[in-house]
N, C-alpha and C positions, 0 to 999 in steps of 0.2 A: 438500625440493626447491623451488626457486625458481621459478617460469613468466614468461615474457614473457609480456608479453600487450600487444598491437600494436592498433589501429585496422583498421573494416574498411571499408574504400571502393570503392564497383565492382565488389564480390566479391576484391579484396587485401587481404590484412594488408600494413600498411602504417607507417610511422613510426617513430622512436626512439625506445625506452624509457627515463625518466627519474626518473618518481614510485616509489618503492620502499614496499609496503604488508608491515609487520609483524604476524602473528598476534597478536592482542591478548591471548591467555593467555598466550606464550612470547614474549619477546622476542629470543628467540633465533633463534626460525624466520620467516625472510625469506620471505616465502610468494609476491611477486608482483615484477616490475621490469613497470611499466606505460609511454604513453604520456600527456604530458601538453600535451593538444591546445590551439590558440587558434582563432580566428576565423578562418584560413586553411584548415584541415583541414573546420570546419565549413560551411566554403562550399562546398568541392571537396565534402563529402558530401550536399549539398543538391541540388550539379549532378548527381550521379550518379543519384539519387534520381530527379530530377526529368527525366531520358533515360529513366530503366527503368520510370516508373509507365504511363503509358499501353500502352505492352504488357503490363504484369502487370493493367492494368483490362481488357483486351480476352481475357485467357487467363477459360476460361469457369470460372464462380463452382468447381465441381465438380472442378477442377486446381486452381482455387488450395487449394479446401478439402483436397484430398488429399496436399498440400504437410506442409501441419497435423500431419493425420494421422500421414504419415512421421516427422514430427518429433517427435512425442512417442513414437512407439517407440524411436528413436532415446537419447531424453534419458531415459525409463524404464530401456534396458540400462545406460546410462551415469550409472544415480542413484548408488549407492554412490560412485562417482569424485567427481560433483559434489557432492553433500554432505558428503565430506571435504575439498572444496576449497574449498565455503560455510563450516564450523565453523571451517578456520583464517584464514579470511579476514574472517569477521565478529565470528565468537566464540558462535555458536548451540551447544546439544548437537545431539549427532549422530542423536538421534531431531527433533527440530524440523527439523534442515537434513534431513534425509530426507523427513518429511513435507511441507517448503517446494517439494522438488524433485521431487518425485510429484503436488505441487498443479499445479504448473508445465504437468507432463505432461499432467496430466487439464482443465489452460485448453485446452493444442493441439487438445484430442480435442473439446472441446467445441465450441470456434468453428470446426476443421477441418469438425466436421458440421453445420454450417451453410450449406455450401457448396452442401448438395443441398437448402437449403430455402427456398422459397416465400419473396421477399421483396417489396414493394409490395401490392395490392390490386388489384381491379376493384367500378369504381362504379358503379350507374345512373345516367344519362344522361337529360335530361330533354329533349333533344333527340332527333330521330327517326334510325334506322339511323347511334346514334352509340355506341362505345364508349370508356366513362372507366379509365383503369387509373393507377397510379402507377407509379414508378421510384426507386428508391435508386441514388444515381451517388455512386461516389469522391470524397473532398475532393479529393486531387491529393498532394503531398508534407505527413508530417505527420513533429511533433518529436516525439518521449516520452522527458520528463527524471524520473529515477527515485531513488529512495532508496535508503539501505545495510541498512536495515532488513530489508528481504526483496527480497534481491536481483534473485530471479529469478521468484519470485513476480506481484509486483507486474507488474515489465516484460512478463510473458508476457500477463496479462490486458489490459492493454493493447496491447501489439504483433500479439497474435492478431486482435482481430476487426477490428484496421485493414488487416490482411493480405488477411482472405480478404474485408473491403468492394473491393479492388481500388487502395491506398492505397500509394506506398512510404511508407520510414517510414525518419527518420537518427534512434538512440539516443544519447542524454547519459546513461549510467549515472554513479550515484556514482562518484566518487574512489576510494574505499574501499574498493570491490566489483568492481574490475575484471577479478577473475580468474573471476569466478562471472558473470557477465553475456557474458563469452569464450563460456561454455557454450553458453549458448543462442543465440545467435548462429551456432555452429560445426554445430547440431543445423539446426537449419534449411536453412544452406546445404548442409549434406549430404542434407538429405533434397531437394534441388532448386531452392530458391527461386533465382529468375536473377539474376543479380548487378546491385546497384544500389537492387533492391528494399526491402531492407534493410541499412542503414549502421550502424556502431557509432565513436561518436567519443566516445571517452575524456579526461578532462580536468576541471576546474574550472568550477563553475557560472558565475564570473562572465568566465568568457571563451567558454569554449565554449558554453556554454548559452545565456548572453546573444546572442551573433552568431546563433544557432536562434531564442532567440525573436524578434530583431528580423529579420531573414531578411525581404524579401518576398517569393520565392515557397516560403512554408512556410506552407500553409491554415490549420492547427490545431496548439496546442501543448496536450499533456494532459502534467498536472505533479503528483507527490505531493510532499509535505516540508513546509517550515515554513509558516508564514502570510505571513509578511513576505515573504518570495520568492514566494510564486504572487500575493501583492496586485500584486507589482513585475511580474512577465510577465502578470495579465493587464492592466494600465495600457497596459505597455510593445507585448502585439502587437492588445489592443483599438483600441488609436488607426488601427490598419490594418486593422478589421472582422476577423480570424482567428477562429476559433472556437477559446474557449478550456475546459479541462477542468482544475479543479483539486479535489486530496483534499490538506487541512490539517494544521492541529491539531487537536489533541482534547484535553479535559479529562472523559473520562469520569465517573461515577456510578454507583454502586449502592446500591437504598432498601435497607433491612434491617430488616422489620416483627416485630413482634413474634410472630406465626404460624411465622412461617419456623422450618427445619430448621435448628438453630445449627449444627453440625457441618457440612451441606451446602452454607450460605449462604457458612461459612466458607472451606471448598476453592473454592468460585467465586469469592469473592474472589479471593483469592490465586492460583489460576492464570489470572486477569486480569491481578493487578499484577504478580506475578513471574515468572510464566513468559514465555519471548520476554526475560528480563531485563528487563521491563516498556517494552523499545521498540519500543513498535509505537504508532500511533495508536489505539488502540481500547482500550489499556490502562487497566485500571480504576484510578483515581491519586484519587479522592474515595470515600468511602460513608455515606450518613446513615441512622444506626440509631434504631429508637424507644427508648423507656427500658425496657421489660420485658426487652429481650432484650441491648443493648448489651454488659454486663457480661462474660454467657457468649459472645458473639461475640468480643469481644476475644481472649478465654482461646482461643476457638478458633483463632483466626486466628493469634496468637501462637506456638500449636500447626503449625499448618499453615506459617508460616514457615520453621520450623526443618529444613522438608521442603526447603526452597530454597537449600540453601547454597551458594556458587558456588565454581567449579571449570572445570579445563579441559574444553570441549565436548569434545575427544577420545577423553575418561573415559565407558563404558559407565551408571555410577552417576550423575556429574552430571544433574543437573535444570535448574541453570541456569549459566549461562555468564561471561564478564565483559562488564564496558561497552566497546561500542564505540573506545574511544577515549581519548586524556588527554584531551583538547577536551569529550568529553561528560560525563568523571568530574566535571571543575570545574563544570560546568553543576547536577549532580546537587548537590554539593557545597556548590555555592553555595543553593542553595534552603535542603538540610538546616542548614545553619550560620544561614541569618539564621533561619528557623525557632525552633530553639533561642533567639538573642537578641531572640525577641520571646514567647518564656515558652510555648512548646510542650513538649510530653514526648515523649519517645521508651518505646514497649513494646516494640520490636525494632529492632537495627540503628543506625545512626549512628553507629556506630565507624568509627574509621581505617580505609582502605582497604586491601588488600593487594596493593597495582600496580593491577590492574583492577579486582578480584575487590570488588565491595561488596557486602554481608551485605543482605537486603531487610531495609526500613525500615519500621518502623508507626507513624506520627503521631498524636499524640494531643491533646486540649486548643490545638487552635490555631483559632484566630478565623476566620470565615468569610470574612472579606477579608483573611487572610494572601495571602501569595504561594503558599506552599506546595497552598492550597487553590485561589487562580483560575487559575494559569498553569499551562502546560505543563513538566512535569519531564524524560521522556522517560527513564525509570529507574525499577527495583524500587523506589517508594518509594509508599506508599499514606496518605494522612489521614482517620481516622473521625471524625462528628462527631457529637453526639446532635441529633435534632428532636422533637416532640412527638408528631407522627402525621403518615398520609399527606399529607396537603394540606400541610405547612411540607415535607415532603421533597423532594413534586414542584418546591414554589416553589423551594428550595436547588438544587436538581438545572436548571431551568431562570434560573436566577440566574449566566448565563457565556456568555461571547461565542464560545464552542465550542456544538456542536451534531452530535456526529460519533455517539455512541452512548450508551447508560443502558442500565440493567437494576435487574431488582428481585425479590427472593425473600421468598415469600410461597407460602402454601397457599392464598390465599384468589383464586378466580376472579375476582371484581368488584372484586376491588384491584390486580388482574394487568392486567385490562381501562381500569379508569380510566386506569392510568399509559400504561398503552401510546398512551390516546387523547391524554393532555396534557403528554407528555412533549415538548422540542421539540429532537428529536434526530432525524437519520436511520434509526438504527437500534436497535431495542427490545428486550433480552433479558429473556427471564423464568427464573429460577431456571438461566439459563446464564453463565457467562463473557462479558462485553467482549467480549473476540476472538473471533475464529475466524467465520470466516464461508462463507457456500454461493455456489458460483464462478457457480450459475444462480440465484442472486437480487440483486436491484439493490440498489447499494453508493452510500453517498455520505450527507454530511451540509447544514447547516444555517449561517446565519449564516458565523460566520469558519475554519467546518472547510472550506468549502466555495465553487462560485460558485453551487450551489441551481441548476444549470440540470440538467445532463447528469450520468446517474449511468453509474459505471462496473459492468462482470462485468453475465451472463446477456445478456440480447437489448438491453437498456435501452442496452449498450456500442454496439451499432451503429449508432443512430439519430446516436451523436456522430461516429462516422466519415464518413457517409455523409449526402448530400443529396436530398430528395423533389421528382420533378420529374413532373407531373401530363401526361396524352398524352388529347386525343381522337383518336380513331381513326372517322371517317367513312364507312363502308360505304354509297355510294349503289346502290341498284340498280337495272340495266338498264332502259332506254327513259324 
């Protein structure tokens, strides 16, 4: 079955559908007829935005939050739908898009209950019958330009707690993802939200997005996706003081010490690199092993690949899905191919593709300034490399202009400890997967994954929605 899926402005679906998005396992099933917006639609949805935000800043924290609420019961009954609407439209299995869209659920629930909680402070005063308290006030109209990667995921953590700060908000979802970002959108306005509050403009970064970020009355643009694009918005709406929010690249790492659980090191690997079909930023795509154990970790990992064969997300058995896209297969492609002409080996995978479907890849023997090991691949494809011990791994591991995640497996506490303290990455796993992460802990990375100010998910998220505005309060009293 086909969906339109229209723009939403003022609380209208609105627009003509033009962009046609096909299931990347089947090219047969037309999955979406979308709208593909320019800098007209994104201005009328700034104006709408920017009519409905001061009444949704003045509705008290406690209805906005309950807004929230509604909405993820809503988007909970409605998972199974939406996540077969996410696996043909991105190409996840249907246990990830399920999980992606219960993640979603449980962001509403979360910042929804936030609505009943204590925000600012009260200070001492060093002045006599005075009281100091703070205030968190709304930016005013914000933009959030999203990725295809996790459609709804993403957008919800974001869009939530600029919601219930008292924030409208116009969304630039991917291209690619238009039918799965309809969702959430439709959950919301059903569970209440007034219209205006939240806008959905559909369309191309460098039209629609672009007129969002350069917009002057749009406060704040928060952006995930490549590096080169969020460098470019925050140039393009810093020149106008906005406050900006961006999550990157990554070029993940994992140490692999000789201590470690070869079998257990190994599944972590691997449902880093392959699972999500290894696009996600957080994706484990480098790991440096010491020499005691390198050997049998290979054999394991090799082992643990064969667990990941791709398939249509559809399929109950799939594990993992296909690539996104022909645009991103050639990406993928193009690393593995000059890989190979600069004398790398393959121990899995790098064979001919089957339409989308590529076999995870395990690199081996490739130089640590290859391309395959500094850049971003953004696909099942992982490179090992030997180091001597901890200290050259940490160095390898913080030798990249990313800085988004690392991890390291190890039985050993004080080797867990050291990395954790010198690794120069946002965020640190021990004996876990790259991915997956806790929606009430602060998210964000370092250097070029990142702009190092404002982290996204849990409370950390609010501080970027919202401005601190300090009150004394005067009690003189009588005669």
């Amino acid at each position: 079955m086909t969906t339109t899926v229209q723009n939403f402005i003022a609380g209208l679906w609105t627009g003509d559908p033009s962009y046609e998005r096909v299931n990347p396992a089947d090219p047969s099933d037309l999955v979406a007829v979308a709208v593909s917006s320019t800098g007209k639609e994104a201005g009328a949805a700034v104006a709408a935005a920017s009519d409905a935000q001061s009444g949704w800043a003045g509705t008290a924290p406690t209805a906005r939050g309950r807004v929230l609420l509604d909405a993820a019961e809503l988007l909970g009954h409605r998972a199974q739908e939406v996540a077969l609407d996410l696996v043909r439209e991105e190409g996840k299995t249907r246990t990830e898009a399920l999980g992606e869209v219960r993640r979603a659920a449980d962001v509403l629930r979360y910042f929804g209950a936030q609505g009943w909680r204590a925000t600012g402070e009260v200070l001492p005063s060093s002045f006599p019958d005075t009281m100091v308290y703070t205030r968190r006030e709304a930016l005013g109209v914000v933009a959030v330009v999203t990725p295809w990667n996790f459609p709804i995921a993403i957008p919800a953590w974001k869009i939530a707690p600029a919601l219930v700060s008292g924030n409208a908000v116009v969304w630039k979802p991917a291209e690619l993802t238009s039918l799965t970002a309809s969702h959430l959108v439709r959950s919301l306005a059903d569970a209440g939200l007034p219209p205006g509050v939240l806008n959905l403009v559909n369309g191309r970064g460098s039209e629609a997005g672009e007129a969002l970020v350069s917009h002057p009355d749009v406060a704040a643009v928060s952006f995930t996706g490549s590096t080169d694009v969020g460098l470019h918005i925050h140039e393009v709406a810093g020149r106008r003081r906005a406050r900006v929010q961006l999550e990157m690249g990554g070029k993940n790492a994992v140490v692999v010490l000789d201590d470690a659980d070869v079998a257990r090191a190994a599944a972590t690997v691997a449902a880093g690199a392959f699972g999500l079909t290894g696009q996600a930023c957080t994706a484990t795509s480098r790991v440096y092993c010491t020499p005691g154990i390198i050997d049998g970790f290979l054999a394991s990992l090799e082992k643990s690949a064969g667990e990941f064969e791709p398939g249509d997300g559809r399929k109950d058995d799939v594990r993992m899905g296909p690539v996104v896209s022909d645009a991103q297969l050639r990406t993928i492609r193009g690393f593995v191919e000059k890989a190979k002409n600069d004398g790398a080996s393959f121990l899995h995978g790098a064979d001919e593709p089957d339409g989308l479907f590529l076999r995870p890849t395990i690199v081996t023997g490739a130089k640590p300034t290859a391309d395959i090991v500094r850049n971003e691949v953004f696909g099942p494809v992982v490179a090992v490399l030997e180091v001597p011990d901890l200290d050259a791994a940490i160095d390898a591991v913080n030798d990249s202009r990313y800085g988004l995640t690392a991890g390291i497996c190890t039985r050993d506490l004080a080797s867990a400890q050291e990395f954790a303290a010198r690794a120069k990455v946002g965020v640190v796993k021990v004996n876990r997967p790259t991915t997956g992460l806790d929606l009430n802990a602060p998210f964000g990375g370092v250097r070029d994954s990142s702009t190092n100010t404002y982290r996204e998910q849990g409370m950390a998220a609010v501080e970027f929605y919202t401005w601190s505005k300090t009150v004394y309060l005067g009690h003189d009293r009588p005669g």
